[in-house]
FITOR-920501 format. One record per residue (C-alpha): residue number from 1; z negated, y negated, x negated; residue in one letter. Coordinates in steps of 0.02 Angstrom, whole numbers. Layout:
REM residues N
  num      zz      yy      xx  residuo
  NUM       Z       Y       X        a
...
This chain:
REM residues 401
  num      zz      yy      xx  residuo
    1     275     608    1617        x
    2     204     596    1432        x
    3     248     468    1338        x
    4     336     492    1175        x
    5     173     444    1074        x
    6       9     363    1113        x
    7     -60     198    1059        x
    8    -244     178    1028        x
    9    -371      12     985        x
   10    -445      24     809        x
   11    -634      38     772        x
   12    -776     -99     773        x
   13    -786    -174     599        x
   14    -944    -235     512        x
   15    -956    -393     576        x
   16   -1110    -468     480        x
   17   -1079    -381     311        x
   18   -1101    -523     160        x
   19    -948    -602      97        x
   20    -939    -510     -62        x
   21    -882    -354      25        x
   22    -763    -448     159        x
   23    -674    -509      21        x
   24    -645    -348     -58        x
   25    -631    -280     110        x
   26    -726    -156      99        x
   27    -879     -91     213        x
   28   -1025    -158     204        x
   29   -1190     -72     225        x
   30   -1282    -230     282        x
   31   -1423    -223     202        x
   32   -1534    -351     183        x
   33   -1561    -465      74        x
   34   -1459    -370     -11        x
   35   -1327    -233       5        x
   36   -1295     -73     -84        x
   37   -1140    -113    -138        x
   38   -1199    -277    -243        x
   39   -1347    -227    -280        x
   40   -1275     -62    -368        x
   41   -1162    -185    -458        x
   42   -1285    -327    -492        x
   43   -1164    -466    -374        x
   44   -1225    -602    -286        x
   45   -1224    -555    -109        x
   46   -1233    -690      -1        x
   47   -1209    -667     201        x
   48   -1162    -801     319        x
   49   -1253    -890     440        x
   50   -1298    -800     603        x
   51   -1236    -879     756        x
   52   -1396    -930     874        x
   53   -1327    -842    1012        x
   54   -1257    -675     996        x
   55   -1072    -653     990        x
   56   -1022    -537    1172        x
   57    -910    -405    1120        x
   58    -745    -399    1229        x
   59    -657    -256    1293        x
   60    -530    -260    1166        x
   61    -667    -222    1033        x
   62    -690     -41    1101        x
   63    -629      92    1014        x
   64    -539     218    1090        x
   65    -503     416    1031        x
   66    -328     466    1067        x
   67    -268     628    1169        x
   68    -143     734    1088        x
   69     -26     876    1185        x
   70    -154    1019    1132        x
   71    -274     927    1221        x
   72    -379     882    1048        x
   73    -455     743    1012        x
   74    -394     640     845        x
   75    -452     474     783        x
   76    -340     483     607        x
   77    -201     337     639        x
   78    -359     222     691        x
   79    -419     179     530        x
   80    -244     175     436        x
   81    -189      37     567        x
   82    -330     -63     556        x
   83    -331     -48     368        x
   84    -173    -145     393        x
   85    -229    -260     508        x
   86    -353    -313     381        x
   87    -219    -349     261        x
   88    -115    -449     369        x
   89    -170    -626     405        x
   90    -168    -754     537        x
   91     -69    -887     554        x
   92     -11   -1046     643        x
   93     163   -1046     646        x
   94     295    -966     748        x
   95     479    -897     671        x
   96     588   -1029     796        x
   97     763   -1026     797        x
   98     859    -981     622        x
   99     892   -1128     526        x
  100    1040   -1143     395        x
  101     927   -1098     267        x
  102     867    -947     362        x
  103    1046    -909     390        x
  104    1078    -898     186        x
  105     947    -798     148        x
  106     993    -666     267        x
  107    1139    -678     199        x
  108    1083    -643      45        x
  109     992    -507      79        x
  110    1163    -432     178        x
  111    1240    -435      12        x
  112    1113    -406    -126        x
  113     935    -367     -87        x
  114     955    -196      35        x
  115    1042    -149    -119        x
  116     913    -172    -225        x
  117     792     -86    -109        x
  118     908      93    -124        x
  119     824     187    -280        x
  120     966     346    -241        x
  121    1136     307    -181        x
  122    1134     396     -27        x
  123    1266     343     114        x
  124    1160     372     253        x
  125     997     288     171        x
  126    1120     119     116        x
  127    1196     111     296        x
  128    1029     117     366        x
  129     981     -42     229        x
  130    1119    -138     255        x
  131    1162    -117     440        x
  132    1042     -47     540        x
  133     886    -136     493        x
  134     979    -325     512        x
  135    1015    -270     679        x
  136     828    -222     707        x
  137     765    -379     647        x
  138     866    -474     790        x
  139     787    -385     897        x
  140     597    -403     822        x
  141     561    -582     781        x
  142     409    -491     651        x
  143     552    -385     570        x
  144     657    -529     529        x
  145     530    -643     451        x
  146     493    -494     347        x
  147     664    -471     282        x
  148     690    -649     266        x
  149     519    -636     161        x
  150     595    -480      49        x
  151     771    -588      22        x
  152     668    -735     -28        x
  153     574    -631    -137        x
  154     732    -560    -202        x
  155     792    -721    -241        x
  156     672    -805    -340        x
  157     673    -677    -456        x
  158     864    -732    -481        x
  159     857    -917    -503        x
  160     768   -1038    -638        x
  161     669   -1140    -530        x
  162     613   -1042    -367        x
  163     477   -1170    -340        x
  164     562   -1212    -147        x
  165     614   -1044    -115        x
  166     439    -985    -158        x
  167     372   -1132     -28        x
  168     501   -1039     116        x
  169     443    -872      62        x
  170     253    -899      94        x
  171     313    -955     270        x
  172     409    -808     310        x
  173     268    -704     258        x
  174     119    -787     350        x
  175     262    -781     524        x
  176     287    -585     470        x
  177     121    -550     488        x
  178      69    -648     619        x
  179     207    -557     711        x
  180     148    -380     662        x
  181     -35    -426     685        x
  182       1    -448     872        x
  183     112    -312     884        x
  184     -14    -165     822        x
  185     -94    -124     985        x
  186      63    -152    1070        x
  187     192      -6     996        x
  188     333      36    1120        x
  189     484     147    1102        x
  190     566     -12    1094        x
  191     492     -67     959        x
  192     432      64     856        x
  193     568      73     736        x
  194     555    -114     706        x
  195     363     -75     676        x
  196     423      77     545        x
  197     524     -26     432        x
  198     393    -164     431        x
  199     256     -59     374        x
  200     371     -26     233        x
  201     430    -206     208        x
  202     244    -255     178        x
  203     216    -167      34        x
  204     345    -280     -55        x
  205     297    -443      47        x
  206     117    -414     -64        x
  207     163    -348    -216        x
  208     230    -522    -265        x
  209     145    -685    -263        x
  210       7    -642    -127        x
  211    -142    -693    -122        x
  212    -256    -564    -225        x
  213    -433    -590    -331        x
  214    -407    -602    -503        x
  215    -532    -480    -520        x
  216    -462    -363    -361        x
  217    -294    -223    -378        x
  218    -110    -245    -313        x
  219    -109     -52    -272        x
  220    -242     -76    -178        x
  221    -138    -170     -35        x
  222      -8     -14     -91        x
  223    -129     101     -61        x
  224    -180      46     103        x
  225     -15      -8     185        x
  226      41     176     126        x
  227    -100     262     227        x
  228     -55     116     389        x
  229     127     185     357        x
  230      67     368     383        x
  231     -29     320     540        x
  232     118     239     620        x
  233     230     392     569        x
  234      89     514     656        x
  235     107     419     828        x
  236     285     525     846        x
  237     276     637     706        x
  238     371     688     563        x
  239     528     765     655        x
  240     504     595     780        x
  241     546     477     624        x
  242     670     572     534        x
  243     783     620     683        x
  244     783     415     718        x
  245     920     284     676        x
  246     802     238     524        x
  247     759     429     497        x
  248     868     436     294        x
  249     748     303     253        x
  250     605     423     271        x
  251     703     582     209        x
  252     668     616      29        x
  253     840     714     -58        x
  254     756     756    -214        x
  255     730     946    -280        x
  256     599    1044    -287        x
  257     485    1026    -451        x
  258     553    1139    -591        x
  259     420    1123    -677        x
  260     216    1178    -672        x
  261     118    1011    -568        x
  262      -5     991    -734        x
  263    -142     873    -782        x
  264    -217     782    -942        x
  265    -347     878   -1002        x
  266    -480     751   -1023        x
  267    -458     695    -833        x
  268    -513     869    -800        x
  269    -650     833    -911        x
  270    -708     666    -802        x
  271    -726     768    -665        x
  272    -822     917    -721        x
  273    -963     790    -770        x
  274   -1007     745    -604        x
  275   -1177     818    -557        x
  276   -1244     806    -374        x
  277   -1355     658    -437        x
  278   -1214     569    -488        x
  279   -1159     420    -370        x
  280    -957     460    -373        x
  281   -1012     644    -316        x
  282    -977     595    -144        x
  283    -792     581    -198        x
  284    -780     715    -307        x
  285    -670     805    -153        x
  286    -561     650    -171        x
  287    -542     634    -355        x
  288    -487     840    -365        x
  289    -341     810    -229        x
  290    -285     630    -310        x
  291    -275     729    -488        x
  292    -186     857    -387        x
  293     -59     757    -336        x
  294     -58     651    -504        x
  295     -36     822    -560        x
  296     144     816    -478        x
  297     202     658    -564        x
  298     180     745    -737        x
  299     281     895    -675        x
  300     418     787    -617        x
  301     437     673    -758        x
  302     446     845    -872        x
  303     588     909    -755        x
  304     675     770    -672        x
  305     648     648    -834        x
  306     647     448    -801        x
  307     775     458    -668        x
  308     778     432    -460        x
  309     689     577    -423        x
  310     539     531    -530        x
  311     570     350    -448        x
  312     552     399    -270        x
  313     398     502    -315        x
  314     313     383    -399        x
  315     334     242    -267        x
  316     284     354    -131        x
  317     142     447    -228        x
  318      13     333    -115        x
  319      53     406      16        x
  320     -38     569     -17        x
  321    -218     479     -54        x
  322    -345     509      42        x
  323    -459     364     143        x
  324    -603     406      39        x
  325    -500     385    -136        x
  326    -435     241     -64        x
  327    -614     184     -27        x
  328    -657     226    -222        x
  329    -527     123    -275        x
  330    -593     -35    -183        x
  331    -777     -26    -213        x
  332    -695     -21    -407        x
  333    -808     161    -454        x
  334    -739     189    -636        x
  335    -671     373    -602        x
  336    -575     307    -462        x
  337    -497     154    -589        x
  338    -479     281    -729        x
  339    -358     387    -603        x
  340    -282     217    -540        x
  341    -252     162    -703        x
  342    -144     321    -768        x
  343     -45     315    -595        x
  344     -33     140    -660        x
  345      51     187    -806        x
  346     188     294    -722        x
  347     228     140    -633        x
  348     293      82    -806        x
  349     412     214    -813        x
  350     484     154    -649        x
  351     659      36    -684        x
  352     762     -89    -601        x
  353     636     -90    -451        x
  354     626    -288    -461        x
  355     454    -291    -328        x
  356     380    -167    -431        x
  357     394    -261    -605        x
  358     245    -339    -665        x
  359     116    -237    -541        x
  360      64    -103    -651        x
  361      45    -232    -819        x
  362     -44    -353    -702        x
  363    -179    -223    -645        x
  364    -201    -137    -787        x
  365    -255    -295    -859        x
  366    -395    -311    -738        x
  367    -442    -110    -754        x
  368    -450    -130    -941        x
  369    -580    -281    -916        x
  370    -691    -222    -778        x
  371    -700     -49    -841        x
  372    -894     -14    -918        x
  373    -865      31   -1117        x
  374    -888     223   -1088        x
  375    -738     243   -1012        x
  376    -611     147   -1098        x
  377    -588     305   -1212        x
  378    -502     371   -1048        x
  379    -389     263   -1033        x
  380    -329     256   -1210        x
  381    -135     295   -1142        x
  382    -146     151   -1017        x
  383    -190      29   -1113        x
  384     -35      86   -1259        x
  385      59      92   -1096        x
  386      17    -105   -1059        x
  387      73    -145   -1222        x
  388     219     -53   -1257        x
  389     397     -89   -1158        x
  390     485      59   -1200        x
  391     478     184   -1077        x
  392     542     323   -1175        x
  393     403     316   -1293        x
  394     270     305   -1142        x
  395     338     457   -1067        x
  396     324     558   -1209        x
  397     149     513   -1245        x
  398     117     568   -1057        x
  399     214     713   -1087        x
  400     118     777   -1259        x
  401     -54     754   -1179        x
């Protein structure tokens, strides 16, 4: 009998790449004494002590190629799952029984935070939010540290002092993924709903208060966790995930774009100056099918207007990148941040989506400062968009460009 999908190991990493690039986690070439990526950039690289005996390599550190139906090889969900194993990481505590406080917070989030997660109000989508995913999470020990994580989140945004709660919060967190980490290679029918929802749940659990370089992106964990998402999704398929309990989570009931998908001019521009000799010419592929799908936000803010539909899109727009835009992103190339940064400033337009406040000011801010001189003229709406708070204005800017 075949099983209803197929788990698989991830890749070998670069395990004696210098710490500059671990940090970003990105890649590193490993070249010595120093690698491409500082020495384009002019960084200190600096690489750890080797170990006088060389580290054995256990059986757990093989990769493996999965075996679909057809017969066909595929490899695709192994890098978006360890992409988020890279994000999630270890720790030393264990979730225990619920205490009182756990007790409240759940409680809280049974009353007020899957509320605040439901951009539409769909019936289906808010019993999934408020019923089904509690009763998940007492089944899956990771799933419940998460939501107790998201409610905690929820509430500090809601009280004066949130200097405890914020304490609890980091706990819940570091037990969430902890829980998931372990769980990755192990996916079961049992499970794999639990698994869904968390995938989703981390995207919030690190788009407040986690643990990011001031000089590194928040959508970068976005845009990762979004391409982990679609790797978990792949092990049953679309029609696998949507026909589940959680399936109107994953269901998107907006229309179909109105309007012509359309794109700013002068991003056209940025791309039609890269030569073969030019070092982002290796992602020009990328860039032309992130722009497309940028393209997509513009036609749905000129049809749908700042409402849910132009919500959902937004929030889900990672989703569609590509690993090797992704991989732009990180290594901070400034065609890949000029792109970032107008997503960036759609993500203004988005309201009363409490995780999502203060991302998009936050990394524009670090765009704006890392970004060489000859670019900023590109990003002339994001930075108007950074300082202005009213959205209407913003979106007809976007609109007349």
């Amino acid at each position: 009998m075949k099983p209803d999908f197929i788990t698989k190991r991830p890749h070998k990493k670069s395990r004696a790449g210098c710490q500059t690039c671990k940090t970003r986690k990105i890649k590193c070439d490993e070249v010595h004494p120093k690698c491409s990526f500082c020495d384009f950039r002019g960084l200190d690289c600096v690489y750890a002590p080797r170990p006088s005996k060389p580290a054995s390599i256990s059986s757990n550190d093989e990769s493996q190629v999965i075996v679909n139906r057809s017969g066909s090889t595929s490899s695709s969900s192994d890098d978006g799952i360890e992409n988020i194993r890279s994000l999630v990481p270890v720790a030393q505590s264990s979730a225990g029984n619920l205490t009182t406080f756990d007790l409240q917070v759940m409680h809280h989030y049974c009353l007020f935070t899957w509320n605040s997660l439901s951009v539409e109000d769909n019936p289906e989508t808010n019993g999934v939010l408020r019923v089904r995913i509690p009763q998940l999470a007492f089944e899956n020990e990771f799933l419940m540290n998460a939501i107790l994580g998201t409610a905690s989140l929820h509430m500090q945004t809601l009280v004066p002092d949130a200097s405890k709660i914020r304490l609890q919060t980091d706990i819940y967190r570091d037990r969430a993924f902890r829980g998931f980490r372990e769980i990755l290679n192990h996916i079961t029918p049992e499970n794999y709903e639990a698994a869904l929802i968390m995938s989703l749940m981390l995207v919030i659990l690190v788009s407040k208060d986690y643990n990011t370089p001031e000089d590194d992106l928040y959508v970068n964990h976005w845009f990762t966790l979004y391409r982990g998402l679609g790797a978990i999704i792949m092990l049953k398929g679309i029609s696998g995930v949507t026909g589940s309990s959680i399936g109107p989570v994953f269901r998107r009931s907006i229309t179909e774009l109105s309007a012509t998908p359309m794109v700013p001019q002068l991003l056209l521009q940025m791309l039609a100056s890269i030569d073969p000799l030019d070092p982002e010419y290796m992602y020009l592929e990328a860039y032309c099918m992130t722009l497309d799908s940028l393209g997509m936000l513009f036609a749905s803010l000129q049809s749908d207007g700042l409402g849910p539909a132009l919500t959902i899109r937004v929030i889900t727009w990672p989703s569609y990148l590509k690993e090797t835009f992704i991989t732009a992103t990180k290594e901070m190339w400034p065609r890949a941040l000029v792109i970032t940064a107008w997503y960036l400033s759609f993500l203004k337009l988005v309201s009363e989506v409490w995780w999502v406040e203060g991302v998009p000011e936050r990394d524009l801010r670090v765009i704006l400062k890392i970004l060489p001189a000859k670019w900023l003229s590109l990003v002339r709406l994001p930075a108007h968009a950074l300082r202005s708070g009213d959205r209407v204005e913003i979106a007809k800017m976007m609109l007349s460009c």
